[in-house]
N, C-alpha and C positions, 0 to 999 in steps of 0.2 A: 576708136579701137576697132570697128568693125571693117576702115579704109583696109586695111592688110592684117595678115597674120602676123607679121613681125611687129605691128602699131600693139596688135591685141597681146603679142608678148611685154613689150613695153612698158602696157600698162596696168597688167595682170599679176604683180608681186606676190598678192596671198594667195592666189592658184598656183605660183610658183613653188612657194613651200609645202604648202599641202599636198600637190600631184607630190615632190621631191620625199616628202617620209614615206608616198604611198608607194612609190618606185621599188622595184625587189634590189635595185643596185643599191639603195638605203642601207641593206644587211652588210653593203661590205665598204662603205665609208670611210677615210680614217680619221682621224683628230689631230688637224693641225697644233699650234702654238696656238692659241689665246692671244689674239691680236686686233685691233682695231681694223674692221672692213666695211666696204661699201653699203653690202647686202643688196644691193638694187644693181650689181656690175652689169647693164645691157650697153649695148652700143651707146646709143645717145646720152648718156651719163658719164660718155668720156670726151674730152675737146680741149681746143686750145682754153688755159684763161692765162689771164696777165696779173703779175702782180703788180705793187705800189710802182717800181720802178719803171711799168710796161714792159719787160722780160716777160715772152711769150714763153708757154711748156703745154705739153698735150698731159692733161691729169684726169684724173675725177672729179667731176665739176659737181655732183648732187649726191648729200651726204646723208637726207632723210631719213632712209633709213640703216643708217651705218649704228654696228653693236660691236662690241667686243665678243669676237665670236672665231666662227670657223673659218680659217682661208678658203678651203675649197668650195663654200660656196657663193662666191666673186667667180672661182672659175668654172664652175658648173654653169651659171647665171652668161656668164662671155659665151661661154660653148655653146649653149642655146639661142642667145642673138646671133652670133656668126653663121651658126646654122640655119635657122630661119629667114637671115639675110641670104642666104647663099639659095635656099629654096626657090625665095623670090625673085633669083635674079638667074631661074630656071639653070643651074649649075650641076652637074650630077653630084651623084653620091659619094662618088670617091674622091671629088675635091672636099666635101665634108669631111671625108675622112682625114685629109690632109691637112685640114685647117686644125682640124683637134692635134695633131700633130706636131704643128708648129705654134699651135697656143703650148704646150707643153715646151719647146724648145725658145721661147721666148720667154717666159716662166722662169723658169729654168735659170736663165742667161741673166737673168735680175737677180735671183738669187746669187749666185755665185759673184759678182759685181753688180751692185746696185750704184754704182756709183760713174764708173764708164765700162759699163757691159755693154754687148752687140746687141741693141735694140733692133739690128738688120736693115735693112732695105724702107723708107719710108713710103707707103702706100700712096696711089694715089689721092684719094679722099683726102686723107691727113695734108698730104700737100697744098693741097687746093683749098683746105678750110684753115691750114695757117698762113694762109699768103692774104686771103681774105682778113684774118686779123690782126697781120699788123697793118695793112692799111687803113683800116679803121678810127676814126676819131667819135669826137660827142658827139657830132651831127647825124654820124651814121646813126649811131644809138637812139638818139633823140627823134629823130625821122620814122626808126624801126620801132619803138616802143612807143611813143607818142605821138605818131603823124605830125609832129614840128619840132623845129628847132628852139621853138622859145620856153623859159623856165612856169611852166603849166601844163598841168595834164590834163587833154578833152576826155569830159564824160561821154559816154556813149554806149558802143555793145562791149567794150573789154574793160571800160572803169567806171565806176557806182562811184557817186555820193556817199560820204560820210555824214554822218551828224554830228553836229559840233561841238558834243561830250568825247564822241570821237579822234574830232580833227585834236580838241585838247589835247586828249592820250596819248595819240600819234606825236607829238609836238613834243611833250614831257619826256619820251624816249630820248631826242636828242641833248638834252640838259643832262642826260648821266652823262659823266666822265667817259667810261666805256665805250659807248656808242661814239659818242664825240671826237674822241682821243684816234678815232678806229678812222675814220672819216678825216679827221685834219695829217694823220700820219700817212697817208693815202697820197695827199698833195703834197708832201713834203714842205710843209706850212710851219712855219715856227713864229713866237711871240704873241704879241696879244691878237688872236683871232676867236673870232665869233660864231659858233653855228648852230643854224636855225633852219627851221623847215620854211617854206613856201607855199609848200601844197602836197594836196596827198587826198589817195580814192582808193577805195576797192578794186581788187585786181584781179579779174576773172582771166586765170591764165590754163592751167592744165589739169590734167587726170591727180595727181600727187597733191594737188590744193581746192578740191573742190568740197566745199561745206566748210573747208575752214577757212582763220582770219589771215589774209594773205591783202598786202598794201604796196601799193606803190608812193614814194614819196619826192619830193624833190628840196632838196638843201643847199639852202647858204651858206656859204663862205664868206666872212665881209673881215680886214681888219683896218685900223685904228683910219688910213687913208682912202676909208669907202671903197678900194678896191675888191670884187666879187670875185668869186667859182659858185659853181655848181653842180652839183652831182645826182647820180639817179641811185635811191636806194631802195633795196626790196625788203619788206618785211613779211616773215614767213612763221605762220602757227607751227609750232612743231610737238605731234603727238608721239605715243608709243610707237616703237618699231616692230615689224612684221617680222623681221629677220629675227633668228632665234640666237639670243645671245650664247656664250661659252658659261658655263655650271661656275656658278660663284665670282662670276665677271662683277669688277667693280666701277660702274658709271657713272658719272654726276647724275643727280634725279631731276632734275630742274631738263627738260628734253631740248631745250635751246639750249640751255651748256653740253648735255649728250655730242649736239651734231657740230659745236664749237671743238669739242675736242676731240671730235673723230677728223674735221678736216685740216687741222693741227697735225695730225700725224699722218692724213694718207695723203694730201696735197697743200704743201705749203703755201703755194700761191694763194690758195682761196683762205689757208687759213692765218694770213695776214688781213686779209680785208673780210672779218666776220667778227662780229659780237655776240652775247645773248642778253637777252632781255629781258620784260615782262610787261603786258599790255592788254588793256579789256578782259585782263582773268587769265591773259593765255600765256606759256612762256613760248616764247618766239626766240628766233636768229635773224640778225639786221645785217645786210649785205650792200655792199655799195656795187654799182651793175660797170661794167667795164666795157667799152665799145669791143676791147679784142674777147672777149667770151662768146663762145660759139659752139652751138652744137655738131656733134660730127653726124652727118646727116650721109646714109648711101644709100642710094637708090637702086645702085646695079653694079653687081660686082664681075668682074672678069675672071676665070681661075685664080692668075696668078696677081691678082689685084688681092684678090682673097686669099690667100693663103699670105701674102704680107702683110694683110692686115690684120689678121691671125694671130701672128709672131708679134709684128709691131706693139699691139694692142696690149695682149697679154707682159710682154716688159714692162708697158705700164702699169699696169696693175700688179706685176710680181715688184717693182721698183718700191711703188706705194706699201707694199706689204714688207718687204726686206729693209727696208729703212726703218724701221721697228724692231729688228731681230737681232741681235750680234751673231756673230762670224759663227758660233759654234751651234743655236739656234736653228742657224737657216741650211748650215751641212746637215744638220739632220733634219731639218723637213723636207731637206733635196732625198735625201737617202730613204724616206717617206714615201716619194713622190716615184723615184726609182724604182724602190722595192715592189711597189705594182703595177709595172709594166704591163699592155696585156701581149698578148701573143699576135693576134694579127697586125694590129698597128700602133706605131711607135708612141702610147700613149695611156696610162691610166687605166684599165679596165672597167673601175668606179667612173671616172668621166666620161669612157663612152657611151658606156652602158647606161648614164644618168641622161647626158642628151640625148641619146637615141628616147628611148622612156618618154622624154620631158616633150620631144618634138611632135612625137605621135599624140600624146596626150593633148598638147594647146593648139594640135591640127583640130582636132575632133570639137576641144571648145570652144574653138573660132567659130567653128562652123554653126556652131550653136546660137553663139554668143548674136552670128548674121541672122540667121533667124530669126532670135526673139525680136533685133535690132529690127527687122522687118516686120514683122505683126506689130511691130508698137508706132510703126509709123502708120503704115494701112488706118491702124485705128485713130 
């Protein structure tokens, strides 16, 4: 978090909400639908992934902390990564301005067709990281996740040892139905087949799983003529969410079925290849990992690199949302969205007003955030 301010937005969720009620733009908020959202909508939480068939789509790819909640803040949460992307790629102000802009007109363009609306112009980024996955196979994966191509994972600095009450556990997961049924539907496997784990270690991956039980595993595929697959599956602790749900929102309690049925509704692709579970006390979500899944990663944007990917972006995210909403729903969240225009730019007044707020605020705690990060090394 401390490499850039946009890493420290990233990965700063509950500063996110917190600065967000402390903001004065808070008093004039509206209330979307009650709808299944991200809650965590930054940049790198969108990218290509593939479903069972490898039919590539740029979605939202991490659902952690997704609640039935409020739309607008997926797009408050976009607004401020875009921004803070745009920062870092020393951009002025007024292309910020424009990106809020066309996050709104891509918004927008989803709602009114969610189905073939003008998603616009494809960015470059997005180009470049879906061309990277569909070429993609297991090897890549298997190379990129585990330094080899063969079915084991090296222990080292990113995987721990299990203990063998463990590996059990982990192993027990794939004998339900569920998991199994999720795994063999994936290969498009029919008749008598078999699956079994292999292997499986602790998975020291990112900010969003650190202290909980997060596993990597690797599964057989075997049927009646010993012929094999194999797969890479992630297993993910899943606690309460940050994001504040919508007043009397009704969600499965079990927080692995939570993020099962949030990514059920905001991106199909992932939520054909997800389960939930239960494991060492914790309820979890069991994910089989796809060579084409990828983060969309920008390092530098250009204007008008930015501002399409602005547009682009936000379609996604208005798609994800409007594919939940019938026709008369989503006229009126547009009519919502309309009704607060502000005056200077073609855009929300609540949105700008909430980035502008949010960006000065995670400047200031960046900065902070470097410091401590520096006396704590010094010592």
């Amino acid at each position: 978090m401390a490499r850039s301010a946009h890493a420290y937005v990233r990965g700063n969720t509950a500063k996110f909400y917190e600065w967000l009620v402390e903001s004065p733009a808070a008093r004039h908020l509206p209330e979307g639908p009650p709808i299944w959202i991200c809650g965590d909508c930054h940049l790198g939480n969108l990218g290509p992934i593939a479903n069972g068939a490898g039919k590539v789509e740029i979605q939202i790819r991490d659902l952690d902390q997704a609640v039935i909640g409020n739309p607008l803040h997926d797009l408050i949460r976009l607004g401020l990564s875009l921004a803070t992307a745009a920062r870092g790629s020393d951009l002025p102000g007024v292309t910020t301005a424009r990106m809020i802009e066309q996050m709104m007109l891509g918004y927008e363009a989803a709602l009114a067709d969610p189905t073939s609306g003008d998603a616009g112009p494809e960015p470059d980024a997005v180009k470049t990281v879906r061309r990277r996955a569909l070429g993609r196979r297991w090897r890549h994966l298997a190379k990129e996740r585990l330094d080899d191509v063969e079915p084991s994972i090296p222990l080292g600095k990113r995987f721990w040892r299990l203990e063998e009450s463990e590996q059990q556990a982990v192993a027990t997961v794939f004998e339900e139905p569920a998991v199994a049924g999720m795994v063999l539907a994936l290969r498009h496997r029919e008749g008598d087949q078999r699956v079994s784990m292999t292997d499986a270690a602790y998975w020291m991956k990112g900010c969003s799983s650190l202290g909980l039980l997060r596993i990597a595993a690797i599964v057989e595929m075997r049927d009646p003529d010993d012929d094999r697959a194999y797969a890479l599956v992630d297993i993910k602790q899943a606690i309460a969410p940050i994001a504040p749900a919508a007043r009397g929102a009704k969600m499965p309690q079990r927080q692995g079925e939570r993020v099962v049925a949030a990514a059920r509704a905001l991106s199909p692709h992932l939520g054909e290849r997800i389960a939930a579970a239960h494991i060492l006390d914790a309820s979890v979500f069991v994910r089989e990992l796809m060579p084409q899944d990828l983060k969309l990663e920008v390092d530098q944007f250009t204007t008008d690199q930015a501002t399409k990917a602005a547009h682009y972006l936000a379609f996604v995210v208005g798609k994800a949302h409007a594919r939940q909403l019938g026709a008369e729903d989503r006229r009126l969240w547009q009519a919502e969205l309309n009704r607060s225009r502000a005056t200077k730019i073609d855009a929300p007044s609540w949105l700008w007003e909430s980035v502008v707020d949010l960006a000065g605020r995670h400047e200031a705690g960046y900065l902070e955030h470097c410091r401590r990060y520096a006396m704590a090394a010094a010592a």
